[in-house]
mmCIF file of the N, C-alpha and C atoms, coordinates in Angstrom:
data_MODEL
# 
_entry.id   MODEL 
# 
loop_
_atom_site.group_PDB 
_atom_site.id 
_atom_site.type_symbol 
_atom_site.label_atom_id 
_atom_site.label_alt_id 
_atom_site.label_comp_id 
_atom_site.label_asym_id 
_atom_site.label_entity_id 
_atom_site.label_seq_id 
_atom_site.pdbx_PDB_ins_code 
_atom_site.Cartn_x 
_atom_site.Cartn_y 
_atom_site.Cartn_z 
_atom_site.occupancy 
_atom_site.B_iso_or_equiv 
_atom_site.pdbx_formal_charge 
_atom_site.auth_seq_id 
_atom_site.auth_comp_id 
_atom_site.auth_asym_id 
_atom_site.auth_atom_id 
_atom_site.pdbx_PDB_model_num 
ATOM 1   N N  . UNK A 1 1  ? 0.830   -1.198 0.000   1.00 0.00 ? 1  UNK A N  1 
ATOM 2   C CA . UNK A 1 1  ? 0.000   0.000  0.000   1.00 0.00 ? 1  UNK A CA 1 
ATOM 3   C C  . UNK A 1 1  ? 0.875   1.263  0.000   1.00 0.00 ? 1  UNK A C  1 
ATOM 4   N N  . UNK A 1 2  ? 1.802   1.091  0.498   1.00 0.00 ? 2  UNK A N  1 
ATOM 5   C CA . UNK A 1 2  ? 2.585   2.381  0.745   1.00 0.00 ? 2  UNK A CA 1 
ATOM 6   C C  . UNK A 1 2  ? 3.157   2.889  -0.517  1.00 0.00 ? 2  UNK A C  1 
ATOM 7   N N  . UNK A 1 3  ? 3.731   1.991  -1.804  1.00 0.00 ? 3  UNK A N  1 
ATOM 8   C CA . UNK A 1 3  ? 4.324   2.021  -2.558  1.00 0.00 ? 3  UNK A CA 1 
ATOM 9   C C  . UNK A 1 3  ? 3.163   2.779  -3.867  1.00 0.00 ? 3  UNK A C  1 
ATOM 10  N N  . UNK A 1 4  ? 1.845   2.396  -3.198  1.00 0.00 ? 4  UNK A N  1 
ATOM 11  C CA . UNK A 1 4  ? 1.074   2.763  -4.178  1.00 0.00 ? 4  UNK A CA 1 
ATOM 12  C C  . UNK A 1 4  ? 0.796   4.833  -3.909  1.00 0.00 ? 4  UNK A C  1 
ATOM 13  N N  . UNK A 1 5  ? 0.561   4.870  -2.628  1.00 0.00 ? 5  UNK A N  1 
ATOM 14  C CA . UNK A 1 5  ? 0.654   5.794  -2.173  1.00 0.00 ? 5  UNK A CA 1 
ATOM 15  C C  . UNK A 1 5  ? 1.879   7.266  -2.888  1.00 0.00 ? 5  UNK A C  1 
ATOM 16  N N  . UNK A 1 6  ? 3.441   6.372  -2.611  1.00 0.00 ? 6  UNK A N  1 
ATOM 17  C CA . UNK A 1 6  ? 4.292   7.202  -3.062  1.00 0.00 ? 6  UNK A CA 1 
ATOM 18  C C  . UNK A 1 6  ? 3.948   7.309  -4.555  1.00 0.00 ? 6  UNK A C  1 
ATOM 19  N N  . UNK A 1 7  ? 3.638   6.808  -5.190  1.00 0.00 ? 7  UNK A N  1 
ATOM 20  C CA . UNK A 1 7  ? 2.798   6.801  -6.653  1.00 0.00 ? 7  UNK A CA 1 
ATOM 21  C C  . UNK A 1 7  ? 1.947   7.929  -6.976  1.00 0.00 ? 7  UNK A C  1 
ATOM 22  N N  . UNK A 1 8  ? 0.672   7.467  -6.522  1.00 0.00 ? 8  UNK A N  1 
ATOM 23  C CA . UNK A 1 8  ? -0.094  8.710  -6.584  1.00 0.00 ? 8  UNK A CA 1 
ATOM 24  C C  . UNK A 1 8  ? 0.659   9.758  -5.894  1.00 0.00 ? 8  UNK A C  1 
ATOM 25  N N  . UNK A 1 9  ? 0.973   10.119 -5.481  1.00 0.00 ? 9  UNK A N  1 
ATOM 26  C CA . UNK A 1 9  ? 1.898   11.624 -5.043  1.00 0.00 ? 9  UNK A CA 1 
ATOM 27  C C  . UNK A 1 9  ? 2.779   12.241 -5.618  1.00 0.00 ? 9  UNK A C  1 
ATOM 28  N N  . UNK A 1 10 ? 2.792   11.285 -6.755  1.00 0.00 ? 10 UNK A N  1 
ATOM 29  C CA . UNK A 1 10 ? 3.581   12.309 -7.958  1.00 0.00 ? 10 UNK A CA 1 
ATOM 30  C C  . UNK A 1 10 ? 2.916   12.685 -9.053  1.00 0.00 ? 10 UNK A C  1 
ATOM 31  N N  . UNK A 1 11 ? 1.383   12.543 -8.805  1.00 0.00 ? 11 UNK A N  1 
ATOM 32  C CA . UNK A 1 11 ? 0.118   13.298 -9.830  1.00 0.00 ? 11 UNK A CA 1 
ATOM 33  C C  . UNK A 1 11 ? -0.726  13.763 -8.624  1.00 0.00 ? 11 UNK A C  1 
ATOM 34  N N  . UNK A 1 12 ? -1.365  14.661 -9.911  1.00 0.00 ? 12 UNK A N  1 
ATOM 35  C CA . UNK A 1 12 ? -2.634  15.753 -9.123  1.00 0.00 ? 12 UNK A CA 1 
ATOM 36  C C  . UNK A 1 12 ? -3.438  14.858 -8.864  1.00 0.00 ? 12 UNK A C  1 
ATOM 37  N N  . UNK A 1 13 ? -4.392  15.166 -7.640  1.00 0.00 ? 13 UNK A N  1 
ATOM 38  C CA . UNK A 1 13 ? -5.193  14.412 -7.252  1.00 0.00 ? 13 UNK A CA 1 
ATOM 39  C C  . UNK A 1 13 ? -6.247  13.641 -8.428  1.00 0.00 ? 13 UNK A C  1 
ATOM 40  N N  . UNK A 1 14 ? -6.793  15.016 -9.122  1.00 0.00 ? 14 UNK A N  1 
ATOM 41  C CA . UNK A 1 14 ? -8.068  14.741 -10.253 1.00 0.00 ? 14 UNK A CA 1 
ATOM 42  C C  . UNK A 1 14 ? -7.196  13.277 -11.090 1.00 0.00 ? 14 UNK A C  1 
ATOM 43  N N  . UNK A 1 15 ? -6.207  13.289 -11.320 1.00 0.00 ? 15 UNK A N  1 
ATOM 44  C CA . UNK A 1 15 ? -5.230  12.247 -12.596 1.00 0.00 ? 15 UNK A CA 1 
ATOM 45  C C  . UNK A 1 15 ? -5.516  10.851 -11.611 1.00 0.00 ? 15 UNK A C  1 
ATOM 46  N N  . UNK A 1 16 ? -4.998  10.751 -10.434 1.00 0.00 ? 16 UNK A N  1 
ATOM 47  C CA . UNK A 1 16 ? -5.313  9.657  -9.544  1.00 0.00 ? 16 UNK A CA 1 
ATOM 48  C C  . UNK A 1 16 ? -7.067  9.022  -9.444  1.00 0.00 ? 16 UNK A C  1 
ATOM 49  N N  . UNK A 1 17 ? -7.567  9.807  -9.020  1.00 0.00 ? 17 UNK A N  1 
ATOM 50  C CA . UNK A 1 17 ? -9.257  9.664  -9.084  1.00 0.00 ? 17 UNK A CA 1 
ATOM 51  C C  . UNK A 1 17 ? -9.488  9.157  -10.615 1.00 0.00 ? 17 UNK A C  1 
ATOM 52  N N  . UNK A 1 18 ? -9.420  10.158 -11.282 1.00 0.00 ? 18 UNK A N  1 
ATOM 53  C CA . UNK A 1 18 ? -9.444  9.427  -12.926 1.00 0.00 ? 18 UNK A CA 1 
ATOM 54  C C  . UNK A 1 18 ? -9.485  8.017  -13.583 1.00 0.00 ? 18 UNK A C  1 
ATOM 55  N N  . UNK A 1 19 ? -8.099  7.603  -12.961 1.00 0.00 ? 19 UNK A N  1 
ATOM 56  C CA . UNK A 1 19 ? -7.317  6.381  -13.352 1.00 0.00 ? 19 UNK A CA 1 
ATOM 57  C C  . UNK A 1 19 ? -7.892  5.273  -11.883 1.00 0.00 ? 19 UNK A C  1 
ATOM 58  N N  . UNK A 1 20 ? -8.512  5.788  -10.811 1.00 0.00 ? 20 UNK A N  1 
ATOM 59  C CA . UNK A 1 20 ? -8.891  4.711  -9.836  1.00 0.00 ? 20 UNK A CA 1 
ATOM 60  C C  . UNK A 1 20 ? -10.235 3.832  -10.488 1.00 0.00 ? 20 UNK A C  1 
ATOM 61  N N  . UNK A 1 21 ? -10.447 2.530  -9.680  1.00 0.00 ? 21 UNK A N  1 
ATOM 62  C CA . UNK A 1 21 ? -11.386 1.758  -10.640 1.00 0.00 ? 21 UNK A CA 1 
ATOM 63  C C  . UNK A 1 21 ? -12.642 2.503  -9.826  1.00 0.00 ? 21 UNK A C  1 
ATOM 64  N N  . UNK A 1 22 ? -13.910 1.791  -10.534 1.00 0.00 ? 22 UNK A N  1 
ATOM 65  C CA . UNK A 1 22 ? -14.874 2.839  -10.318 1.00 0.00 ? 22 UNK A CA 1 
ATOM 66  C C  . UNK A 1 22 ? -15.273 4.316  -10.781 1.00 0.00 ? 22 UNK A C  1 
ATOM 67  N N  . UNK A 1 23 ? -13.846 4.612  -10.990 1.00 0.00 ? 23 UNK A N  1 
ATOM 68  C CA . UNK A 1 23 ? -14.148 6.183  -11.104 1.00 0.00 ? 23 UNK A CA 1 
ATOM 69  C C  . UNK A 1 23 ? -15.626 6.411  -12.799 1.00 0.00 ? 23 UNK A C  1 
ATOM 70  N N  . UNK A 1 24 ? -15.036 6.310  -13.309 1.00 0.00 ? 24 UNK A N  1 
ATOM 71  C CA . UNK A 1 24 ? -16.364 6.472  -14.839 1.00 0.00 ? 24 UNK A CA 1 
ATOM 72  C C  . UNK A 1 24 ? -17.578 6.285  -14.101 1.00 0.00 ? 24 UNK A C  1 
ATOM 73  N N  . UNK A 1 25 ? -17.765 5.271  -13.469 1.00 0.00 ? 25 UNK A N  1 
ATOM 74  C CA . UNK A 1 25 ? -19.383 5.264  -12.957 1.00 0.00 ? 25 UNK A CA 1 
ATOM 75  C C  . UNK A 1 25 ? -19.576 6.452  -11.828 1.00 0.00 ? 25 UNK A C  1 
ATOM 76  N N  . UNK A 1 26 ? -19.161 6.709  -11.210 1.00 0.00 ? 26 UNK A N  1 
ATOM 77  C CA . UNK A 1 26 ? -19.040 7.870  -10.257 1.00 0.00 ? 26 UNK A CA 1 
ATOM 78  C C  . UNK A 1 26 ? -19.235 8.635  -11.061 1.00 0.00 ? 26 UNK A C  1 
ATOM 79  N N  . UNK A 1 27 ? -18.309 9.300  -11.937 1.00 0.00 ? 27 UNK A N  1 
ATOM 80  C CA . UNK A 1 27 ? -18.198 10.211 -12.832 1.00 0.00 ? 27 UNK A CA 1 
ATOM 81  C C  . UNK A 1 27 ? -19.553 10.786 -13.557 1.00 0.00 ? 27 UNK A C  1 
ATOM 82  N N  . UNK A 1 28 ? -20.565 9.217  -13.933 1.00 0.00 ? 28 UNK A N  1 
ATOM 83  C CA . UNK A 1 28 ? -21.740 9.471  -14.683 1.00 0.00 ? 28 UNK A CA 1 
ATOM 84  C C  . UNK A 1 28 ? -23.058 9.611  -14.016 1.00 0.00 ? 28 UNK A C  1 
ATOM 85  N N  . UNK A 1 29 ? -22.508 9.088  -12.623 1.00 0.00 ? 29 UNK A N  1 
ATOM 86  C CA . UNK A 1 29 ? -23.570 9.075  -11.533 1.00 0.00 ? 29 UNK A CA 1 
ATOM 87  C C  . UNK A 1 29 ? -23.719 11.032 -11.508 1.00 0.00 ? 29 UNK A C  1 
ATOM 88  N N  . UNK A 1 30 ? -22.466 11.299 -11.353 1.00 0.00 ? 30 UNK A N  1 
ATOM 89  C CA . UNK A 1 30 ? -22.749 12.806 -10.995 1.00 0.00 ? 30 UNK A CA 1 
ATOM 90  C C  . UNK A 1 30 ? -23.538 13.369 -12.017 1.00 0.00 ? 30 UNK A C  1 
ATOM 91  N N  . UNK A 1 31 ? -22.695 13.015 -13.517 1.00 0.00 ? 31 UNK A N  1 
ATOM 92  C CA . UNK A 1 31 ? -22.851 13.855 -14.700 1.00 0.00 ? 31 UNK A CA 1 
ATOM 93  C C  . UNK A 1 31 ? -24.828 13.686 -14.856 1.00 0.00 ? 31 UNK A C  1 
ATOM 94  N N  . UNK A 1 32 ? -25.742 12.502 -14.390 1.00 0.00 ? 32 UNK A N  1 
ATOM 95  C CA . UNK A 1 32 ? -26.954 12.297 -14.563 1.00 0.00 ? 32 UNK A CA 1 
ATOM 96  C C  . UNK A 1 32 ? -27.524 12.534 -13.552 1.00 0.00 ? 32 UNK A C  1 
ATOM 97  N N  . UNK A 1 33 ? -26.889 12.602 -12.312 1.00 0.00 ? 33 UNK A N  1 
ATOM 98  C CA . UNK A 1 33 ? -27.439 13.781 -11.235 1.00 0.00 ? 33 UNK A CA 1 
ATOM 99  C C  . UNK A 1 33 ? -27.621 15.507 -11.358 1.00 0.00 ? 33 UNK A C  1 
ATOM 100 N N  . UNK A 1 34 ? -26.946 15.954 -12.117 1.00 0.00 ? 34 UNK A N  1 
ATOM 101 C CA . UNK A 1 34 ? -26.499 17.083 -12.673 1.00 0.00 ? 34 UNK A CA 1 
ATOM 102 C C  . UNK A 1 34 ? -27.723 17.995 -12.766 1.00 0.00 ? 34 UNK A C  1 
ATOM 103 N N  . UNK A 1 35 ? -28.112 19.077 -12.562 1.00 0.00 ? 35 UNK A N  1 
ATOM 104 C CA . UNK A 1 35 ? -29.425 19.458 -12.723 1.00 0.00 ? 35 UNK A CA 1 
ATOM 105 C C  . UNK A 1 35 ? -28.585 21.206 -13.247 1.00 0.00 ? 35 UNK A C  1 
ATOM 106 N N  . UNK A 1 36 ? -28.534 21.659 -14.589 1.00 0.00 ? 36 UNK A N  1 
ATOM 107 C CA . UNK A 1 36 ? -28.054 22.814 -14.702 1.00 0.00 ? 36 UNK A CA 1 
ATOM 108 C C  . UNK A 1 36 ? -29.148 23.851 -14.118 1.00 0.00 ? 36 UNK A C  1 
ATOM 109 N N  . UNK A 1 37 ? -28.143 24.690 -13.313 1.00 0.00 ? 37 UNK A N  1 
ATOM 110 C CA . UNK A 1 37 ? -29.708 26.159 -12.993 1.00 0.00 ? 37 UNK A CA 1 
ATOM 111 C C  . UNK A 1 37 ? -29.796 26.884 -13.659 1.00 0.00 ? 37 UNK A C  1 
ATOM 112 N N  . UNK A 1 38 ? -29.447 27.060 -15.402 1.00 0.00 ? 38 UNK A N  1 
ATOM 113 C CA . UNK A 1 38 ? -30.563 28.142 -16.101 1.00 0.00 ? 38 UNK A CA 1 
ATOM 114 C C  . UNK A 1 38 ? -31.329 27.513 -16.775 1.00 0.00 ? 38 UNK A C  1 
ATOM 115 N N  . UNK A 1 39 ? -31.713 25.952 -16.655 1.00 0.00 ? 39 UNK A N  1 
ATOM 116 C CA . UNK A 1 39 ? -33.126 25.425 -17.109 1.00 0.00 ? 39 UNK A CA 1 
ATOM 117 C C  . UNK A 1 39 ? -34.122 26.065 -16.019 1.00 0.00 ? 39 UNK A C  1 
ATOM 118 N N  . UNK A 1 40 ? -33.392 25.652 -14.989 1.00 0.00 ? 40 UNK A N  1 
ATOM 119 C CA . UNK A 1 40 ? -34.784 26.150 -13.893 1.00 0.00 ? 40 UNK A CA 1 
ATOM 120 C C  . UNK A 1 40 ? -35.037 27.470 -14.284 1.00 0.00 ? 40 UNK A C  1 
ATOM 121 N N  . UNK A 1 41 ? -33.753 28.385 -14.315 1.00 0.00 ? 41 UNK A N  1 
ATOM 122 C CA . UNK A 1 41 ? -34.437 29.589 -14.286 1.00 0.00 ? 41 UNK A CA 1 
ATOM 123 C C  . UNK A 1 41 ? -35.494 30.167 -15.368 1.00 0.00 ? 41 UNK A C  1 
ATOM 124 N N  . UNK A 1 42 ? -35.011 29.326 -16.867 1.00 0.00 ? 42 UNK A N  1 
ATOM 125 C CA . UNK A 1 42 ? -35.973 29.784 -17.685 1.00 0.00 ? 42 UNK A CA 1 
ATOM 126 C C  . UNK A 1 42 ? -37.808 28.473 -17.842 1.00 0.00 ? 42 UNK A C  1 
ATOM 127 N N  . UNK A 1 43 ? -37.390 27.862 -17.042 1.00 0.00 ? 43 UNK A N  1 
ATOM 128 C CA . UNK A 1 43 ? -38.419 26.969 -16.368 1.00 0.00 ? 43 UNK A CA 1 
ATOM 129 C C  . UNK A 1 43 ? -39.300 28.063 -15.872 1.00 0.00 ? 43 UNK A C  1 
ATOM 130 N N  . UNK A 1 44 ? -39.024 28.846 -15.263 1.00 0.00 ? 44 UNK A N  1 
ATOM 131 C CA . UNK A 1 44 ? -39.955 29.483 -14.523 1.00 0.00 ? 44 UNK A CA 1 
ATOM 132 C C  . UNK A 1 44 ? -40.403 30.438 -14.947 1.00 0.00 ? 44 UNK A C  1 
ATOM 133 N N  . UNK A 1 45 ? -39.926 31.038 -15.936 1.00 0.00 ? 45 UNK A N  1 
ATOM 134 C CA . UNK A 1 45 ? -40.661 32.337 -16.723 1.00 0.00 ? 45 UNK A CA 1 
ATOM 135 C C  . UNK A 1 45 ? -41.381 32.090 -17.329 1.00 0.00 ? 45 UNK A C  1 
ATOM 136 N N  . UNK A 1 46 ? -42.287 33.413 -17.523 1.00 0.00 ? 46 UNK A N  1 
ATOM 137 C CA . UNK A 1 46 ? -43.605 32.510 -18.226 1.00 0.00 ? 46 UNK A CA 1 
ATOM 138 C C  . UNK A 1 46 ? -44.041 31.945 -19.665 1.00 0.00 ? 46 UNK A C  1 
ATOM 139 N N  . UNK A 1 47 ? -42.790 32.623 -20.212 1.00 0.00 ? 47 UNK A N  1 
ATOM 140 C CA . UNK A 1 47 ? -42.522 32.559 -21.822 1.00 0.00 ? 47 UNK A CA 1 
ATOM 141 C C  . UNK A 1 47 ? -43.121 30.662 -22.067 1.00 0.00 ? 47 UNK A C  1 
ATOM 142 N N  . UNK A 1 48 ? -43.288 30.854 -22.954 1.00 0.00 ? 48 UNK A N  1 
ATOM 143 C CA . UNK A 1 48 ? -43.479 29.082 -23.462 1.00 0.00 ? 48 UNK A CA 1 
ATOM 144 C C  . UNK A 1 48 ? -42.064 28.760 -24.474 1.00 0.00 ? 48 UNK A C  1 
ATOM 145 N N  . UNK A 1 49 ? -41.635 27.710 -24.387 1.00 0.00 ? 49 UNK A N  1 
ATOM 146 C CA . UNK A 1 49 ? -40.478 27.571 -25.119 1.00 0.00 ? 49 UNK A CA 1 
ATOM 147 C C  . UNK A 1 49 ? -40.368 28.286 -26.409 1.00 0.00 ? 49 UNK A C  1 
ATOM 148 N N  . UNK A 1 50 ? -41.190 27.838 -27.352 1.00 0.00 ? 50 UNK A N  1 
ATOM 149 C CA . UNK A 1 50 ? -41.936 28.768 -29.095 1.00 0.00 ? 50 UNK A CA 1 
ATOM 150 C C  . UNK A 1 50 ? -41.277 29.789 -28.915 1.00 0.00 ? 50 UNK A C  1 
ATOM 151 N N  . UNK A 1 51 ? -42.324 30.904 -27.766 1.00 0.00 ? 51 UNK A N  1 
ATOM 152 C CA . UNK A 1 51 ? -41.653 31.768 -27.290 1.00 0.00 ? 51 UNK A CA 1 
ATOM 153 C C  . UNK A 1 51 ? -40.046 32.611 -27.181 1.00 0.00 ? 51 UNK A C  1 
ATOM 154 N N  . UNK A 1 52 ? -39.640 31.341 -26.524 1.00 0.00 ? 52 UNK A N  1 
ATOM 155 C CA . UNK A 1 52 ? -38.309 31.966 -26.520 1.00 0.00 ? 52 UNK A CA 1 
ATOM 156 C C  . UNK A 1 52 ? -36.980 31.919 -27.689 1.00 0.00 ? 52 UNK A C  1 
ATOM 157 N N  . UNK A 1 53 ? -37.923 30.596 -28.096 1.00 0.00 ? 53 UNK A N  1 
ATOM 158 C CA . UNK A 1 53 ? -37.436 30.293 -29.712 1.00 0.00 ? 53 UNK A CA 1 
ATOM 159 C C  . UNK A 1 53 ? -37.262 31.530 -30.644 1.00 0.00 ? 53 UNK A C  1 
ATOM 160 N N  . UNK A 1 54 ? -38.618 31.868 -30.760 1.00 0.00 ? 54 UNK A N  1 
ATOM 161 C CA . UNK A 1 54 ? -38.758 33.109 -31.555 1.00 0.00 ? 54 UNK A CA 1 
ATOM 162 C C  . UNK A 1 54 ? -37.977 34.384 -31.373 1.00 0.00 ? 54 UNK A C  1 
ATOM 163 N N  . UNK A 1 55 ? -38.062 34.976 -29.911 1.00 0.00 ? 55 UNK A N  1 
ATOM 164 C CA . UNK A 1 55 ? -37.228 35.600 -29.327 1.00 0.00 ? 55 UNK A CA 1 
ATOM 165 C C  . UNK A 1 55 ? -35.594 35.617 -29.918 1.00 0.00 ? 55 UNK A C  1 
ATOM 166 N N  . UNK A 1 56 ? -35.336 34.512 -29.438 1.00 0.00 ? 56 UNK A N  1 
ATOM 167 C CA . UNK A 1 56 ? -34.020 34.226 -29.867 1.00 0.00 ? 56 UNK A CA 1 
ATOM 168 C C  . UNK A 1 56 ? -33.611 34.439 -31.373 1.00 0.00 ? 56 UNK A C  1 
ATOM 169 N N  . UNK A 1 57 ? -33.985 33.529 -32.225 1.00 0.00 ? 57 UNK A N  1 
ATOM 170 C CA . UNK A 1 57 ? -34.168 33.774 -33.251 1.00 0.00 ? 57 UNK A CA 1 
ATOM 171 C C  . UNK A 1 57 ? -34.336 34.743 -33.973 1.00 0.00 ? 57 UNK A C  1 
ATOM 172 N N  . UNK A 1 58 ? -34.910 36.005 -33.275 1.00 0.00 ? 58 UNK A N  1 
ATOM 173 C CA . UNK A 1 58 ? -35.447 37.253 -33.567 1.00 0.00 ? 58 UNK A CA 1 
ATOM 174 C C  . UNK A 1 58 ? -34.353 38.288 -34.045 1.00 0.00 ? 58 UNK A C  1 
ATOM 175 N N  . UNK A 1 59 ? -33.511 38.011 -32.336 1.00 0.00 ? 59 UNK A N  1 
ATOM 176 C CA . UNK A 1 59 ? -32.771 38.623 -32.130 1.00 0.00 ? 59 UNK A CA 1 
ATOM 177 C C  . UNK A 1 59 ? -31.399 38.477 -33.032 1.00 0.00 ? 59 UNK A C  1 
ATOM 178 N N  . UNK A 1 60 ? -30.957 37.111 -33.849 1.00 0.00 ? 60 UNK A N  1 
ATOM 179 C CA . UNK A 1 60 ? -30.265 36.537 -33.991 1.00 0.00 ? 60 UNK A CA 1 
ATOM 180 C C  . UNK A 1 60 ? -30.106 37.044 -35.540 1.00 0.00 ? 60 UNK A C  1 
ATOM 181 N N  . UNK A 1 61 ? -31.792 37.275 -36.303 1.00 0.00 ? 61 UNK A N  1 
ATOM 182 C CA . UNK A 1 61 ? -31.282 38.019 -37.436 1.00 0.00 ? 61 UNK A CA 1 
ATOM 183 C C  . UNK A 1 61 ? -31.568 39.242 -37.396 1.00 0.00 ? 61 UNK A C  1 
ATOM 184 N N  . UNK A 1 62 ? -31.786 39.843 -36.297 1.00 0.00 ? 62 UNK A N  1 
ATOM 185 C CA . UNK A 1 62 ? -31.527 41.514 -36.367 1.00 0.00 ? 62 UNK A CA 1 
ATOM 186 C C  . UNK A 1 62 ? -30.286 41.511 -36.290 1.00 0.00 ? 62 UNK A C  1 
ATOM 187 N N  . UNK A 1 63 ? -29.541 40.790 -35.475 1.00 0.00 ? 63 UNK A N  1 
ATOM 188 C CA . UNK A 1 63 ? -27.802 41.070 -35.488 1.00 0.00 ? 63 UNK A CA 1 
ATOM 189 C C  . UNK A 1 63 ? -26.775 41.040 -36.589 1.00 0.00 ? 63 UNK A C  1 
ATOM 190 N N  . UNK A 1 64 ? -27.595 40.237 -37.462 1.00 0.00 ? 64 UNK A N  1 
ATOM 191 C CA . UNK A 1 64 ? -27.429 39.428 -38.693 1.00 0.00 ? 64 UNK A CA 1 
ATOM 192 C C  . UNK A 1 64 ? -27.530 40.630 -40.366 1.00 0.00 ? 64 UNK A C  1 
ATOM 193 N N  . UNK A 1 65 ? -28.940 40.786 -39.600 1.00 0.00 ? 65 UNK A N  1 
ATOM 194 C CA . UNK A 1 65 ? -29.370 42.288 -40.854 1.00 0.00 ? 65 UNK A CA 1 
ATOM 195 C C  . UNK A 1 65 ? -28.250 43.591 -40.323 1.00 0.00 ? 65 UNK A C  1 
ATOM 196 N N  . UNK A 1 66 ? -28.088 43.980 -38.795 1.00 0.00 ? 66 UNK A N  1 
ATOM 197 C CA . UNK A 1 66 ? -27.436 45.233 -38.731 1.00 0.00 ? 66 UNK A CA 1 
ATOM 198 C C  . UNK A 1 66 ? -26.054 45.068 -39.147 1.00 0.00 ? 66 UNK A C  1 
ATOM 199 N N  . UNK A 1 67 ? -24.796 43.782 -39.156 1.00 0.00 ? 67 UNK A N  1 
ATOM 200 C CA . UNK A 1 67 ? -24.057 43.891 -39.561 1.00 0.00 ? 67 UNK A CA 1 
ATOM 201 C C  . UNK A 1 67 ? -24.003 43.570 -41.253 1.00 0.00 ? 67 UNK A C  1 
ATOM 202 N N  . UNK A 1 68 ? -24.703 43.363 -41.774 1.00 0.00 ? 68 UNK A N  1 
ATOM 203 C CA . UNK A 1 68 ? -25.234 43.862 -42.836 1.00 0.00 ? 68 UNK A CA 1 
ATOM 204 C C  . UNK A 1 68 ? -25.232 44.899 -43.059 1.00 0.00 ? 68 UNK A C  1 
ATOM 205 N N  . UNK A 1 69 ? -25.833 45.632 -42.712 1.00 0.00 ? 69 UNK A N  1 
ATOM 206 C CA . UNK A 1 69 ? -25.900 47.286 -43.145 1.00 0.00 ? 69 UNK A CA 1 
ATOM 207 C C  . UNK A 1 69 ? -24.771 47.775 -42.788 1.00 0.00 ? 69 UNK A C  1 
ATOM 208 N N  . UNK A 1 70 ? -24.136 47.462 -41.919 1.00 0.00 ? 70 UNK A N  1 
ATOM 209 C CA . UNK A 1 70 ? -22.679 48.111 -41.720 1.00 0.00 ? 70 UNK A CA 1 
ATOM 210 C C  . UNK A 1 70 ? -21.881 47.989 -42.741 1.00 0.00 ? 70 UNK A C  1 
ATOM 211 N N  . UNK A 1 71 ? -21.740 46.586 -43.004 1.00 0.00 ? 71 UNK A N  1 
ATOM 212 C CA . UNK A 1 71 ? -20.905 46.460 -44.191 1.00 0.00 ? 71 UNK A CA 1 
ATOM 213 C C  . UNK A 1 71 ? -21.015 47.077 -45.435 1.00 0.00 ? 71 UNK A C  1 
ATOM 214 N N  . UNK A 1 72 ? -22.140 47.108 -45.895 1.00 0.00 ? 72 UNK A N  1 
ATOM 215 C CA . UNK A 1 72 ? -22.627 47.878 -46.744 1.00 0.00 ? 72 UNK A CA 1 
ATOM 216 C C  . UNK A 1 72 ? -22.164 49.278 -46.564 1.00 0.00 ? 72 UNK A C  1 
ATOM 217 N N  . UNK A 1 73 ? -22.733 50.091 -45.495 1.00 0.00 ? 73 UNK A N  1 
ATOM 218 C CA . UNK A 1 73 ? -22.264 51.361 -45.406 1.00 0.00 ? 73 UNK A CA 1 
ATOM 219 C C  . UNK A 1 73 ? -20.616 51.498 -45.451 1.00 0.00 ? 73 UNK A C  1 
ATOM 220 N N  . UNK A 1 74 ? -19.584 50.726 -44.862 1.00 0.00 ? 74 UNK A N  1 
ATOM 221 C CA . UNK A 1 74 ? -18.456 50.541 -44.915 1.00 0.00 ? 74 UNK A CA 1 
ATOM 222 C C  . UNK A 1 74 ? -17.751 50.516 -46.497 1.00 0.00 ? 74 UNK A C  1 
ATOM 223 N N  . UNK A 1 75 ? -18.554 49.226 -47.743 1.00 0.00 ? 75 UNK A N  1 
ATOM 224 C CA . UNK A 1 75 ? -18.229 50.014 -48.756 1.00 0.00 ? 75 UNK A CA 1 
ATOM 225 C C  . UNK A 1 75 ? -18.485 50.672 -49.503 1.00 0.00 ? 75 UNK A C  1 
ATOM 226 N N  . UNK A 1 76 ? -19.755 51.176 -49.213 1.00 0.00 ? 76 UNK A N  1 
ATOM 227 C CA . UNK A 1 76 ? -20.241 52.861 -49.961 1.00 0.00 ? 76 UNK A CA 1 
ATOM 228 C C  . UNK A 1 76 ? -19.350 53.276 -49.472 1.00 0.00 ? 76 UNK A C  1 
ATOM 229 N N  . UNK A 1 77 ? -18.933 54.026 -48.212 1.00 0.00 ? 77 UNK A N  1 
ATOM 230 C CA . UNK A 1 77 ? -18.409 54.873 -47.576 1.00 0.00 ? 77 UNK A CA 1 
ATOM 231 C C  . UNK A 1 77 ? -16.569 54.851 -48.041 1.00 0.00 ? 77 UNK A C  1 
ATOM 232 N N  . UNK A 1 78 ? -16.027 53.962 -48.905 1.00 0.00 ? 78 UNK A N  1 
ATOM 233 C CA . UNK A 1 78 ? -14.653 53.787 -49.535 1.00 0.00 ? 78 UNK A CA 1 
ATOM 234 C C  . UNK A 1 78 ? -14.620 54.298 -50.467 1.00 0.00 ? 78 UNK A C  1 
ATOM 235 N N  . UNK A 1 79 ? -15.708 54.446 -51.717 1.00 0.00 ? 79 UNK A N  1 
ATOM 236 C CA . UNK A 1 79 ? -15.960 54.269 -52.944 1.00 0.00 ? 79 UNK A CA 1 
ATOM 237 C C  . UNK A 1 79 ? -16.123 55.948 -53.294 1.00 0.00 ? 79 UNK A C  1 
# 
């Protein structure tokens, strides 16, 4: 045991855990325990998903059209 010890002590802890048996199932136990908090948060607003779809989306080609027009104005504005 000891020999294994001086072993792991010449890696970071996370590299040891990694390489110990068990570890992957641990690993997936957490990863499917996992609950991210900005589902909840947009869980709770009242938007309906569609909603936020659209939103998003919305927003995504206004950003889309204004650098557009920039560019545009950029090469009028050479010429």
């Amino acid at each position: 045991m000891e020999y294994i010890n001086v072993i792991n002590s010449c890696f970071p802890e996370e590299i040891v855990r990694f390489y110990s048996p068990g570890y992957p199932e641990t690993l997936l136990d957490k990863v499917e325990e996992y609950s991210p908090q900005m589902m909840t948060v947009l869980r709770e607003s009242s938007q309906t998903n569609e909603e936020m779809q659209t939103e998003i989306i919305k927003a995504i080609v206004k950003d889309e059209l204004s650098t557009e027009s920039e560019s545009a104005a950029d090469i009028a504005g050479q010429k």
